[in-house]
Backbone as a printed PyTorch tensor [residue, N CA C, xyz], in Angstrom:
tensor([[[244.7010, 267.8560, 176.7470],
         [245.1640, 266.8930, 175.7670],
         [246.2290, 266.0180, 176.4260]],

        [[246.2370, 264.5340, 176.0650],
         [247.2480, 263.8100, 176.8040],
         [248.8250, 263.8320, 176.2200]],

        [[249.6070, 263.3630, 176.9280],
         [250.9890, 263.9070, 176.6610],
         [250.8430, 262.5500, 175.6240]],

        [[250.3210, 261.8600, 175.5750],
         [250.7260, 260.6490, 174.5140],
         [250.1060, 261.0020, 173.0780]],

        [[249.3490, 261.4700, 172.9160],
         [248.7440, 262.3580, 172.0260],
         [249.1310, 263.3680, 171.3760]],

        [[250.1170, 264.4660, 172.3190],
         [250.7970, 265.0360, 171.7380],
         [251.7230, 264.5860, 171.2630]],

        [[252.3230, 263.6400, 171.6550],
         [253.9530, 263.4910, 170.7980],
         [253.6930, 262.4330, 169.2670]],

        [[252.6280, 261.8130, 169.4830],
         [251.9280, 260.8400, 168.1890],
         [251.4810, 262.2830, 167.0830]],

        [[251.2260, 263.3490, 167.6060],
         [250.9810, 264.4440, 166.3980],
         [252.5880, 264.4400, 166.0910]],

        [[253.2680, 265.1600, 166.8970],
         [254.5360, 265.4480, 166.7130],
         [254.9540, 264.7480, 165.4340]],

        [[255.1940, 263.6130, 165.9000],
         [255.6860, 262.7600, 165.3810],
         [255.3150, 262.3170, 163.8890]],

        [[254.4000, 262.5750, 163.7850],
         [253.7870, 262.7920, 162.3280],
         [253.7530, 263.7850, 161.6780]],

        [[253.6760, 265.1280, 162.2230],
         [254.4140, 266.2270, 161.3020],
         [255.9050, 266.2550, 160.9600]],

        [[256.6640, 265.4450, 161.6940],
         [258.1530, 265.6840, 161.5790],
         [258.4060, 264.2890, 160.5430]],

        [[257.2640, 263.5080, 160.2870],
         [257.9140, 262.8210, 159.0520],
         [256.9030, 263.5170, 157.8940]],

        [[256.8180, 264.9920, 157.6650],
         [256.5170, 265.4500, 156.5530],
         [257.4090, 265.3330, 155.6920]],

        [[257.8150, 265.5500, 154.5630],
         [258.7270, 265.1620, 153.9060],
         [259.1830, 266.5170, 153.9590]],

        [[258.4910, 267.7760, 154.1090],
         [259.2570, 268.9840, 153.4560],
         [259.8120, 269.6530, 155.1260]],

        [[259.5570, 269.1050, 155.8020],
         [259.7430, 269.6880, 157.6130],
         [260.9870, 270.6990, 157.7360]],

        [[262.0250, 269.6970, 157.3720],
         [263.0900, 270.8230, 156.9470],
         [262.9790, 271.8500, 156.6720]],

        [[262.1630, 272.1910, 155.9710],
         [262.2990, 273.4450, 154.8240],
         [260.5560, 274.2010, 155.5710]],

        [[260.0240, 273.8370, 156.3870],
         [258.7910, 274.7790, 156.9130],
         [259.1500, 275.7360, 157.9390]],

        [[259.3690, 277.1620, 157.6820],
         [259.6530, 277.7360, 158.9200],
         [258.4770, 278.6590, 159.4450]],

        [[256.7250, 278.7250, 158.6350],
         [256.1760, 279.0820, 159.5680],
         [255.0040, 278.3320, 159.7370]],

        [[254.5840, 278.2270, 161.0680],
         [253.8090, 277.2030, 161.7140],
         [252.5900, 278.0150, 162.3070]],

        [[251.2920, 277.8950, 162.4180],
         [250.3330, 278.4430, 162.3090],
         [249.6350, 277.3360, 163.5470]],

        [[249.7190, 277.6040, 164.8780],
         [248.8510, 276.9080, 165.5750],
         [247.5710, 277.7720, 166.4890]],

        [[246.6880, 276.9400, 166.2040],
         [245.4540, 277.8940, 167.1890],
         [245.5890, 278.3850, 168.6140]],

        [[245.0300, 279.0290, 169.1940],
         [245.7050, 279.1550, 170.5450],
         [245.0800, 277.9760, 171.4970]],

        [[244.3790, 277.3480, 171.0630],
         [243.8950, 275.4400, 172.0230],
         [245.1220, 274.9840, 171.6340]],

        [[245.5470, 274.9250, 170.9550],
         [247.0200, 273.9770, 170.2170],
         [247.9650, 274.1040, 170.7980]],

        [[248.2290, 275.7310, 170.7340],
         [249.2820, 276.5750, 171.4960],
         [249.7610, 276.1770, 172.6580]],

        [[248.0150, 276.6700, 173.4880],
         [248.1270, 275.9020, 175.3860],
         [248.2090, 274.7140, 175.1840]],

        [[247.7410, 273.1840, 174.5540],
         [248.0790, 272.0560, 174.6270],
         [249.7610, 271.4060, 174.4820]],

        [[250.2290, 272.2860, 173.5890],
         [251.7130, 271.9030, 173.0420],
         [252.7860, 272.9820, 174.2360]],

        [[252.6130, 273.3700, 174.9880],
         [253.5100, 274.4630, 175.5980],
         [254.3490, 273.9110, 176.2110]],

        [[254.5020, 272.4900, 176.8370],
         [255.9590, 271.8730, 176.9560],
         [256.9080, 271.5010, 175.9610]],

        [[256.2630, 271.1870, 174.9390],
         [256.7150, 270.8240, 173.5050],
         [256.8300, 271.9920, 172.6300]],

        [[257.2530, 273.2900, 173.4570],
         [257.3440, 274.2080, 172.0270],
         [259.0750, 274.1850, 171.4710]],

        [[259.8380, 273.7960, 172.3950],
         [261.1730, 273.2910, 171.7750],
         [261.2850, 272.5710, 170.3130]],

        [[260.1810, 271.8590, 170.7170],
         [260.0370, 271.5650, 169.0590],
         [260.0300, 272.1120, 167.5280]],

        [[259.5060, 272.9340, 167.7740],
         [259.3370, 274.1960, 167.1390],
         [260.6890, 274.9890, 167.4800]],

        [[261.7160, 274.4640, 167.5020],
         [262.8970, 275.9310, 168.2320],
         [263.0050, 276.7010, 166.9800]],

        [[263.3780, 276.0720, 165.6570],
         [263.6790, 276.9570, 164.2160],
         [262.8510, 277.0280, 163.5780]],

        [[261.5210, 276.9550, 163.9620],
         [260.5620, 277.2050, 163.3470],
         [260.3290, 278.7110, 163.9750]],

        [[259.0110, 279.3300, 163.2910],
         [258.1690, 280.7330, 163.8400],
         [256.6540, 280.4120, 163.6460]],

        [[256.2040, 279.9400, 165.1430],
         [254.9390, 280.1920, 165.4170],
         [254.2300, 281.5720, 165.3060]],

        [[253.2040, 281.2040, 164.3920],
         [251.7850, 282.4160, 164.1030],
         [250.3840, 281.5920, 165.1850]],

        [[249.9880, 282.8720, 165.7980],
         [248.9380, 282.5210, 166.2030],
         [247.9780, 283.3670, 166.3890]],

        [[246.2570, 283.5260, 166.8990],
         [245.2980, 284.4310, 166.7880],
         [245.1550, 284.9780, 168.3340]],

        [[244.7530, 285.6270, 168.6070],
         [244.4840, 286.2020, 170.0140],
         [243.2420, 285.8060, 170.0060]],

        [[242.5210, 285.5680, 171.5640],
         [240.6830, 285.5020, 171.3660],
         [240.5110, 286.8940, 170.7420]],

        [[241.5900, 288.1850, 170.9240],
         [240.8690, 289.7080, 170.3730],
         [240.9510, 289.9080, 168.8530]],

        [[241.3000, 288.0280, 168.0420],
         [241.9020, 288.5550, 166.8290],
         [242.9550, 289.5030, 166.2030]],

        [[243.8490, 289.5220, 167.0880],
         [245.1950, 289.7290, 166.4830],
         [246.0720, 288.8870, 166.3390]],

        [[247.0970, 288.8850, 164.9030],
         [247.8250, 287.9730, 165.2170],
         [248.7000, 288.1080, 166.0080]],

        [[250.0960, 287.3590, 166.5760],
         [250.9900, 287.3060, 166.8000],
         [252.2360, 286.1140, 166.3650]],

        [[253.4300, 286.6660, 166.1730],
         [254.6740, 285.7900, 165.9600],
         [255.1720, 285.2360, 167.2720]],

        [[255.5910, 284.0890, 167.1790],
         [256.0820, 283.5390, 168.3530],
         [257.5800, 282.8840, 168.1900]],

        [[258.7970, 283.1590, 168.2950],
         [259.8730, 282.7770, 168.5010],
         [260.0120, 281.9070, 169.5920]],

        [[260.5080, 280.9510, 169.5520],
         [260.8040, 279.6260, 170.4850],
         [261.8630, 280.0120, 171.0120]],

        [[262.4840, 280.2960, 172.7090],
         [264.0390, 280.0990, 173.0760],
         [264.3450, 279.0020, 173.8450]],

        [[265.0810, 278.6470, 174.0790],
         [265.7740, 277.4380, 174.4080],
         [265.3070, 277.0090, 175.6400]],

        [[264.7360, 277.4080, 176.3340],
         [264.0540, 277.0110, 178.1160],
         [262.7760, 276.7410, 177.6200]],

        [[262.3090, 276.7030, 176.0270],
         [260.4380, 275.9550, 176.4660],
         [259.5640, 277.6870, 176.3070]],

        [[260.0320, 278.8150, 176.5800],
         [259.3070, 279.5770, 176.6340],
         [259.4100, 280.5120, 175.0600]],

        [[258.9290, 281.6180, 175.0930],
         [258.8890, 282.1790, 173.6500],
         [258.7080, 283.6980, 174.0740]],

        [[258.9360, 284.4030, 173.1710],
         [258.7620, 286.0880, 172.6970],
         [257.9790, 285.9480, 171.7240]],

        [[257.1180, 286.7130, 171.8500],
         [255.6710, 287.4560, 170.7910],
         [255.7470, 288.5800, 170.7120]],

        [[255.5430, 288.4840, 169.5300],
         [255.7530, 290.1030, 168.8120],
         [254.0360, 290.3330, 167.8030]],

        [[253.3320, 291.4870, 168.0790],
         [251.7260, 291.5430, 167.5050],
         [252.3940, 291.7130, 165.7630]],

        [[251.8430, 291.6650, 165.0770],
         [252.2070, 291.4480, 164.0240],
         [250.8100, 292.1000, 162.6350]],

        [[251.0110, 292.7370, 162.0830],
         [249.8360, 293.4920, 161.4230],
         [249.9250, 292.7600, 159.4730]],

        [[250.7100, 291.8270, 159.4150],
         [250.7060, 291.5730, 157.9410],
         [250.9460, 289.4020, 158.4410]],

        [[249.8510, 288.7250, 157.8570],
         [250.5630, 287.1450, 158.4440],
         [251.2750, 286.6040, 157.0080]],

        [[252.3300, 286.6390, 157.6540],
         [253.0710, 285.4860, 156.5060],
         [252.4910, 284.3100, 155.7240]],

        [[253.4150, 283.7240, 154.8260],
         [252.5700, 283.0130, 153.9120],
         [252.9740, 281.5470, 155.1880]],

        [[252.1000, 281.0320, 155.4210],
         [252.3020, 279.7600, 156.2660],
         [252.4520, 278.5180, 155.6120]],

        [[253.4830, 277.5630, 156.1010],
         [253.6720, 276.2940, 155.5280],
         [252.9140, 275.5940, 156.1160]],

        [[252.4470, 275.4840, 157.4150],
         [251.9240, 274.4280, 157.8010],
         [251.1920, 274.9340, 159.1400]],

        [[249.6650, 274.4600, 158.9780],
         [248.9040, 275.1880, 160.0860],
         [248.5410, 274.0240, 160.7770]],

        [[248.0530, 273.9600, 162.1650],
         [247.9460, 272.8930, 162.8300],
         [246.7050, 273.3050, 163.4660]],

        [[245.3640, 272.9960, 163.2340],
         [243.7780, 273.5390, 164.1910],
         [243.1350, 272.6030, 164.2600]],

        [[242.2550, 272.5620, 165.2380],
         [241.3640, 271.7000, 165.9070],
         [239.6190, 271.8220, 165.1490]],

        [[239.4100, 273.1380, 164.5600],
         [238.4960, 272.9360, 163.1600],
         [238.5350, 273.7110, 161.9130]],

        [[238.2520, 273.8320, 161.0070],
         [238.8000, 274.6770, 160.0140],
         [238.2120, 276.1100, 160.3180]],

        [[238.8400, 276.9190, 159.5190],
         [239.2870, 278.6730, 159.6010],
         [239.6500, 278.8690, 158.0970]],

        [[238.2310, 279.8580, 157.7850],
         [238.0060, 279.9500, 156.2550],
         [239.3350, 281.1500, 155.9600]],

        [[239.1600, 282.1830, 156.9620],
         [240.3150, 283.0740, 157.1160],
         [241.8620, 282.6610, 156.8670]],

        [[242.0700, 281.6620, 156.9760],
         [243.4570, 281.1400, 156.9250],
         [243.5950, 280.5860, 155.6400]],

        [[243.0930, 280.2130, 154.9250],
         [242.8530, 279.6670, 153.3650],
         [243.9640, 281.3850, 152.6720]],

        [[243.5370, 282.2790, 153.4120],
         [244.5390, 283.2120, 152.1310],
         [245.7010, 283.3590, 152.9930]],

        [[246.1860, 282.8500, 153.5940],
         [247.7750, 283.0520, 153.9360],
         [248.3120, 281.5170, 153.5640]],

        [[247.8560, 280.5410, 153.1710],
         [248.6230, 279.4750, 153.0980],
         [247.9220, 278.3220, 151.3330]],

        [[248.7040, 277.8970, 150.9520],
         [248.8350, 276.7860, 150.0010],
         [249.3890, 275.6100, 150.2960]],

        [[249.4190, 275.6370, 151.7940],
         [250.4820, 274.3890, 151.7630],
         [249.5420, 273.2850, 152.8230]],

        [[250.0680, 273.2180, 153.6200],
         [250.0470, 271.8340, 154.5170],
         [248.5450, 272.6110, 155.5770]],

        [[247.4520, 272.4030, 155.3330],
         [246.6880, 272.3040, 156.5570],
         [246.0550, 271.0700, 157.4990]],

        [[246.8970, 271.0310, 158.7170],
         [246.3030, 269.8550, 159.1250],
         [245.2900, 270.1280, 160.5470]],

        [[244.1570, 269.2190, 160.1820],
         [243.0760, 269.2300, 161.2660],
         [243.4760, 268.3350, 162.1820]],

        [[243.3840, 268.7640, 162.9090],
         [243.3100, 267.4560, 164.2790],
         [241.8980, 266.9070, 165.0840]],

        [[241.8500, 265.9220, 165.0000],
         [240.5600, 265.6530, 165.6560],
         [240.5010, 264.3330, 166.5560]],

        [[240.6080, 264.4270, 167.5050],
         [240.6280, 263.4850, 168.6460],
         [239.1190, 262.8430, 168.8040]],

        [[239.0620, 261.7730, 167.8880],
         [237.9940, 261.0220, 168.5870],
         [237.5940, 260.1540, 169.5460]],

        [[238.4650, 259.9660, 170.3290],
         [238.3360, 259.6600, 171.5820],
         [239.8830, 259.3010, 172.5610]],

        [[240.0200, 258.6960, 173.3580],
         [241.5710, 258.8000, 173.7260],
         [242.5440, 257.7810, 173.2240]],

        [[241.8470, 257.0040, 172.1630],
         [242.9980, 256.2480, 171.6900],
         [243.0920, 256.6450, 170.2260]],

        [[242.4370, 257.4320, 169.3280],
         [242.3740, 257.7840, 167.7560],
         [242.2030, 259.1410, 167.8260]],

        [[243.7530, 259.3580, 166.9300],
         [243.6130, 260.5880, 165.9900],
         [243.4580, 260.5090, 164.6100]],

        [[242.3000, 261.8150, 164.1380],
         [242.4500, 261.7420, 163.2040],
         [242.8760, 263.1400, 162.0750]],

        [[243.6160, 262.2080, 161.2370],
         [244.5300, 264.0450, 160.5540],
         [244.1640, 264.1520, 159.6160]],

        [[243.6500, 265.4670, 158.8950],
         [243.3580, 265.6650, 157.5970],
         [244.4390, 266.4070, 157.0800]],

        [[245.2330, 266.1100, 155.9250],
         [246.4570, 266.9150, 155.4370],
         [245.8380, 267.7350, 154.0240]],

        [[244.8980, 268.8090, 153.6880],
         [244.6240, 269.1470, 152.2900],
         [245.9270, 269.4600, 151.4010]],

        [[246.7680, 269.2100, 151.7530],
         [247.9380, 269.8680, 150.3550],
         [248.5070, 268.3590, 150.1200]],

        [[248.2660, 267.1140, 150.8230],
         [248.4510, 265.8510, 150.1290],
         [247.5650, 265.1760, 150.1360]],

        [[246.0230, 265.8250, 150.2010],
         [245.0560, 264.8080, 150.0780],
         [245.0980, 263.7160, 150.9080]],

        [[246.1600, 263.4700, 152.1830],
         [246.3080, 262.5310, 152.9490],
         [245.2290, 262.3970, 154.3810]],

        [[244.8830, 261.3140, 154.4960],
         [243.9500, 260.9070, 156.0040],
         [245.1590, 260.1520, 156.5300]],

        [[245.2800, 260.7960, 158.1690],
         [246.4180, 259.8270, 158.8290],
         [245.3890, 258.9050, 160.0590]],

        [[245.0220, 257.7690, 160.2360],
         [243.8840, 257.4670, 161.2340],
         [245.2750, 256.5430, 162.4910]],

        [[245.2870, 257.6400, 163.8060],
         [246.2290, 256.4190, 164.2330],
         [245.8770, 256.2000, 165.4770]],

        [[245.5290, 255.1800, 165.8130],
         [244.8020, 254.9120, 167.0420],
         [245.9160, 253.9040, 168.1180]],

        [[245.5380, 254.0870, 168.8290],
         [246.8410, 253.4250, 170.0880],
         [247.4850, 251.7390, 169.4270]],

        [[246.8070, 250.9090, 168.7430],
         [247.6940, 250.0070, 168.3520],
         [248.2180, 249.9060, 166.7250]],

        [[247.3450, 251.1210, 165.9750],
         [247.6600, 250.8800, 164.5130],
         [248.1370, 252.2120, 163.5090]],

        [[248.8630, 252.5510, 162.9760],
         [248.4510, 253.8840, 161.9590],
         [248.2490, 253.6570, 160.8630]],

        [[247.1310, 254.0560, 159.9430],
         [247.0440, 254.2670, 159.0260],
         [246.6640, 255.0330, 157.7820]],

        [[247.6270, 255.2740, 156.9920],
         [247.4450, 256.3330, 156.0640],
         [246.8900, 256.0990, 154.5760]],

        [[246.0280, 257.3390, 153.9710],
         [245.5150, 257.1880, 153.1950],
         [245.4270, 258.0340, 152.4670]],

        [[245.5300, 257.7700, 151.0990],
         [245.5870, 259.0990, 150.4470],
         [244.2760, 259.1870, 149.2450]],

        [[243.4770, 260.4000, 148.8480],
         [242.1860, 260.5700, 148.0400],
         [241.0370, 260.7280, 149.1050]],

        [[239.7200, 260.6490, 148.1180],
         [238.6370, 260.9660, 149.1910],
         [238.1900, 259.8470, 148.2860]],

        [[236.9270, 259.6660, 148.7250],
         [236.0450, 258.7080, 148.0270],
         [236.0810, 257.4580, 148.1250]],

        [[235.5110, 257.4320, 146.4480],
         [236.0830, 255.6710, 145.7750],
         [237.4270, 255.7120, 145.4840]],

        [[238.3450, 256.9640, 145.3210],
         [240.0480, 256.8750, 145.1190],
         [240.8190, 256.9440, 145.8680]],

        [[240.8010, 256.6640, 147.3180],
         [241.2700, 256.4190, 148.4920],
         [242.2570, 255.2270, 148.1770]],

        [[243.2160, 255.4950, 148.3050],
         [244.5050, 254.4010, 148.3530],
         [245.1020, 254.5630, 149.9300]],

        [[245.3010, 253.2480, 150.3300],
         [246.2490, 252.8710, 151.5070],
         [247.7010, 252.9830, 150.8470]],

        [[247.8040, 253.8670, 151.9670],
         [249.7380, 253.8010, 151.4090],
         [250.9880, 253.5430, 152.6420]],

        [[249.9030, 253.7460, 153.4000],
         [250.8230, 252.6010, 154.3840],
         [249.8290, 252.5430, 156.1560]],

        [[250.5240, 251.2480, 156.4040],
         [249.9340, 250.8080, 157.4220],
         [250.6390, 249.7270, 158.4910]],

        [[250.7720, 250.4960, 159.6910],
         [251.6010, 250.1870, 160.4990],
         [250.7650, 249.7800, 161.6100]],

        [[251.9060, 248.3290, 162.5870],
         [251.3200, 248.2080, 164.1600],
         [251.9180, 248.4660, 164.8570]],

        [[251.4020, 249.2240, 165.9880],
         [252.8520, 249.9160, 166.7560],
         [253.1070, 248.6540, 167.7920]],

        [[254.5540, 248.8370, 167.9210],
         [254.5570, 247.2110, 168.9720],
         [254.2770, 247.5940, 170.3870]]])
C-alpha cells in the first residue's frame, strides 16, 4: 500500500467526529502490515486483531512505532474496525463505525462507513462524501485538494 494512501485513510478517520472517545480499533492483519509505520497513531488507542490461526489478539502501541500483544480469549466491544472486505464474524462485537477500504486503483479510495451510512470517494485531486444508498444519497461535502 502507498504511503500516500495511507495517511489520506488516516486522515479521514481522525476527522470522525467521535475519534476522541474510540479506544478500540479492530484492524485486519493486511491493514496491520500496511499501517506498521503509522501505528503511533493509534498510541491511545488498543488495536484488536485476527491471527491467520484465528486467534485474537490486543495490541498496545509504545512510543518507538512498535507494540505488545497479548492473545486474548473474549473481543471487546469495538468502536471502529478498519478491513479490506467484510467479516460476518465481526458484526457481533461491534455497533459502531465499520469501515471498508477499497483501493480502486492508485489514485481512489473508496470508504464505506455502515454506522453513518456514509460513502467517502477520494481520489488524488477530489474528496467526496456522501451520505444514503440509492435514490437518497445526499452530497454533504465536496472538496479539491490543492
Amino acid at each position: 500500500m502507498k504511503i500516500k494512501y495511507i495517511t489520506k485513510i488516516l486522515t479521514i478517520i481522525k476527522k470522525l467526529s467521535d475519534w476522541k472517545h474510540i479506544e478500540y480499533i479492530y484492524l485486519d492483519e493486511e491493514i496491520l502490515y500496511d499501517f506498521h509505520y503509522y501505528l503511533t497513531e493509534f498510541k491511545n488507542k488498543i488495536i484488536v486483531t485476527k491471527t491467520h490461526d484465528n486467534q485474537y489478539k490486543m495490541l498496545t502501541v509504545n512510543n518507538d512505532n512498535t507494540y505488545t500483544s497479548t492473545i486474548i480469549n473474549k473481543v471487546p466491544i469495538i468502536d471502529l474496525i478498519l478491513i479490506n472486505q467484510e467479516d460476518n464474524n465481526l458484526k457481533k462485537y461491534t455497533d459502531s463505525h465499520t469501515i471498508y477500504l477499497k483501493k480502486l486503483n492508485n489514485h481512489m479510495i473508496y470508504i464505506t462507513d455502515n454506522l453513518k451510512k456514509t460513502q467517502i470517494i477520494n481520489t488524488e485531486y477530489e474528496e467526496i462524501i456522501l451520505q444514503g444508498t440509492g435514490l437518497n444519497t445526499k452530497l454533504l461535502d465536496y472538496q479539491i485538494h490543492p
